[in-house]
C-alpha positions as CSV (number, residue, x, y, z in Angstrom):
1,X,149.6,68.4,108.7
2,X,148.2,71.7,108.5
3,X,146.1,71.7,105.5
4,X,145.2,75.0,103.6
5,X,142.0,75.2,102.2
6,X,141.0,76.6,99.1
7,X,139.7,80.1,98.5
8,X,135.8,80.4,97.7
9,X,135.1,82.3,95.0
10,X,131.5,83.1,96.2
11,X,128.7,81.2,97.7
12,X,125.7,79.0,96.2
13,X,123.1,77.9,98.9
14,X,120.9,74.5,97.9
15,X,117.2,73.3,99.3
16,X,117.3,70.3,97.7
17,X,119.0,67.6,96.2
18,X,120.9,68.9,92.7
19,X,120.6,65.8,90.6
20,X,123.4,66.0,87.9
21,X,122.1,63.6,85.0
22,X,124.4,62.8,81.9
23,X,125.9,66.3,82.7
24,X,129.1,68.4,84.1
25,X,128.1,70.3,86.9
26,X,130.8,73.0,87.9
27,X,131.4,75.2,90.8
28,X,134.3,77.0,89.7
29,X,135.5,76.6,93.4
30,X,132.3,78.2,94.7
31,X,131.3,77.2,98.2
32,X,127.8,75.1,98.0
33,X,125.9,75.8,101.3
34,X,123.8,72.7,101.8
35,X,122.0,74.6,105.1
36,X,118.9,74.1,103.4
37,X,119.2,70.3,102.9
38,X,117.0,68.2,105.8
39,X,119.4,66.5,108.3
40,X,122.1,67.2,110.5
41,X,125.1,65.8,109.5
42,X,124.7,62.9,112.2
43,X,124.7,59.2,111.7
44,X,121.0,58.9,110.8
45,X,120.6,57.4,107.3
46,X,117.2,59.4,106.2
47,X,119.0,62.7,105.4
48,X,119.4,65.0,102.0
49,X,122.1,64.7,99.6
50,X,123.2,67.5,98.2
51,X,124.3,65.8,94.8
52,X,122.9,62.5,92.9
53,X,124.8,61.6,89.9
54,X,123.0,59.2,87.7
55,X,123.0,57.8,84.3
56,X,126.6,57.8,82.5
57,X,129.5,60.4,82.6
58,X,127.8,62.6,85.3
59,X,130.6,65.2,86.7
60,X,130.8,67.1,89.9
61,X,133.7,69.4,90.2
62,X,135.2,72.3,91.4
63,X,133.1,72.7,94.9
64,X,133.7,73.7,98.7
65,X,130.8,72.0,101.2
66,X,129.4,73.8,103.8
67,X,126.4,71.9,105.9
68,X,126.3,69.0,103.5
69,X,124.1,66.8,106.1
70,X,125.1,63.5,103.9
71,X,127.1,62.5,101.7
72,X,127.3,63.2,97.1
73,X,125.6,59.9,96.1
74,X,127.1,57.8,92.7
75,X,124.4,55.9,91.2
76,X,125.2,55.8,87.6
77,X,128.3,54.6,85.1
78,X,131.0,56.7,84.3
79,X,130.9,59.2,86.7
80,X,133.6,61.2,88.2
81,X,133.5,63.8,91.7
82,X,137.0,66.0,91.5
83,X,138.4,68.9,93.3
84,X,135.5,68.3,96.2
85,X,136.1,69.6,99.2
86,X,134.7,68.9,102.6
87,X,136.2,70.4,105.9
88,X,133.6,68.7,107.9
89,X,132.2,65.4,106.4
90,X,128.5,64.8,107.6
91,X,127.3,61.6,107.5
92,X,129.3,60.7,104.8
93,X,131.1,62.5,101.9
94,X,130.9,60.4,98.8
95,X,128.7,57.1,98.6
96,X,128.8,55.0,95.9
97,X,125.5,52.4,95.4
98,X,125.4,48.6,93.8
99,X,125.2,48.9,90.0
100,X,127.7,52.2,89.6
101,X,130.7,51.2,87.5
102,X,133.8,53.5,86.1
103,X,133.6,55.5,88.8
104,X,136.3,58.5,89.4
105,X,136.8,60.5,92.8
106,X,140.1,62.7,91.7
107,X,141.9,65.4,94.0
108,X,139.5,65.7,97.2
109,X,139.8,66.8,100.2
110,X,137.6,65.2,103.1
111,X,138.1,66.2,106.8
112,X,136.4,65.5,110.0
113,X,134.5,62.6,110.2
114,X,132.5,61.0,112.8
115,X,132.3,57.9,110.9
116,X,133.2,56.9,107.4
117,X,134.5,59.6,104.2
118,X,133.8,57.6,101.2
119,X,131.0,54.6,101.6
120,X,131.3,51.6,98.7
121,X,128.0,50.0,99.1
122,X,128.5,48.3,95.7
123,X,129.6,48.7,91.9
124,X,132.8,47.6,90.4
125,X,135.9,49.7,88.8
126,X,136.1,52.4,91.5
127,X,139.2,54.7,91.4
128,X,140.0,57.1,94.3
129,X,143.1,58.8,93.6
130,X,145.1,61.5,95.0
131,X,142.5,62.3,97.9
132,X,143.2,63.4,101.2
133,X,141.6,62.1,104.3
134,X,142.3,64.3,107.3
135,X,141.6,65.4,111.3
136,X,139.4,62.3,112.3
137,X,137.6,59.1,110.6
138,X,136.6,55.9,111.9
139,X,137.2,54.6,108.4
140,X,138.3,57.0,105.6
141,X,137.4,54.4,102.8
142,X,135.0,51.7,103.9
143,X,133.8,49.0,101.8
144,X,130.5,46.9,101.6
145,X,129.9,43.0,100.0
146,X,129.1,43.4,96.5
147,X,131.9,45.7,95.6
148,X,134.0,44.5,92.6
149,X,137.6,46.0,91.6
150,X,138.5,48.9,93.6
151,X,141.8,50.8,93.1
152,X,143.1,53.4,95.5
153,X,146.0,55.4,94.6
154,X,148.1,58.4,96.1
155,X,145.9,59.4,98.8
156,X,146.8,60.9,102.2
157,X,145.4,59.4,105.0
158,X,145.7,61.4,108.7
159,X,145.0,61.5,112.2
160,X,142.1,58.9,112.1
161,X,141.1,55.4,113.0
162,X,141.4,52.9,109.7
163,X,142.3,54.1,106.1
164,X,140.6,51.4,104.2
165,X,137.9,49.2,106.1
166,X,136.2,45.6,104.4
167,X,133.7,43.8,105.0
168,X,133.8,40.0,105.6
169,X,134.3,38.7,102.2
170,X,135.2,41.7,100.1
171,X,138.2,41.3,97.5
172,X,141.4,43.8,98.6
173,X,141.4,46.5,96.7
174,X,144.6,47.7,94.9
175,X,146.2,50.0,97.2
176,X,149.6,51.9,95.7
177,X,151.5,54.9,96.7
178,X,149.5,55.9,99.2
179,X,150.7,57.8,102.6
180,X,149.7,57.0,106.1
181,X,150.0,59.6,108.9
182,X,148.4,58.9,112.9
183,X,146.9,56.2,111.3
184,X,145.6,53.1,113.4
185,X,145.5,50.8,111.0
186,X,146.1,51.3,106.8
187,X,143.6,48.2,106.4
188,X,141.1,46.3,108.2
189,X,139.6,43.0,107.0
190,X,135.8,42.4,108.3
């Protein structure tokens, strides 16, 4: 698939972590230059993320990455990424943390990955719907012990290694409608 990203309609550049709290934060389809932020994008775990939503109903929408060395962190309840796109995941894309709960990630776009795209280290009622996964992943969706329901509908998952990856003990999420292209495996059991 060639995939045609979305137009910028300018440029924001970030030096530290934007912490959306209780809020809506909107790009408008601006691209968020996260050159600034410390880290490389590689596997390390100590690096800068450009966003932390915490408390309930935080919102991230609307943005383009550029140099985004980890990943949008989910801490708090009710919180929803959409319309995110990342042509070149760093060391993650989205990660989700133990406690987080009514958790959204709508209509994004997440593309060359060294590792993982979206990291579930805990929380429970997690939707991912209508996401594309593209051009390289060792696991588009990978989920940690802890997790409860997970439900993952209408995505696109392409040219990587495993689509949805569990760790010993995990429950199976709810997978429907979801399409699998140069994939190695849709779903991998630890």
């Amino acid at each position: 698939m060639s995939y045609k990203w979305p137009k910028s309609t300018g440029t924001v550049k970030i030096s530290n972590t934007v912490v959306i709290r209780n809020s809506t934060k909107d790009y408008k389809m601006q691209t968020v230059d996260g050159g600034g932020l410390s880290g490389d994008g590689g596997q390390a775990e100590n690096q800068e993320a450009p966003f932390d939503l915490v408390g309930s109903g935080s919102v991230l929408r609307n943005a383009i990455a550029k140099s985004w060395p980890e990943a949008a962190h989910i801490h708090g309840s009710k919180a929803k990424i959409e319309n995110i796109y990342i042509p070149d995941v760093g060391e993650d894309a989205v990660t989700i943390f133990s406690g987080a709960e009514d958790i959204i990630i709508l209509n994004c776009v997440f593309a060359k990955a060294a590792d993982k795209m979206i990291q579930i280290n805990g929380g429970k009622n997690i939707l991912i719907k209508n996401c594309k996964f593209l051009d390289g992943f060792k696991s588009a969706i990978r989920i940690k012990l802890g997790t409860g329901k997970v439900t993952i509908e209408d995505c696109l998952f392409e040219k990587g290694q495993g689509a949805v990856v569990l760790d010993k003990g995990v429950p199976t999420p709810t997978i429907t409608r979801c399409t699998y292209k140069g994939v190695q495996y849709k779903l991998r059991k630890g």
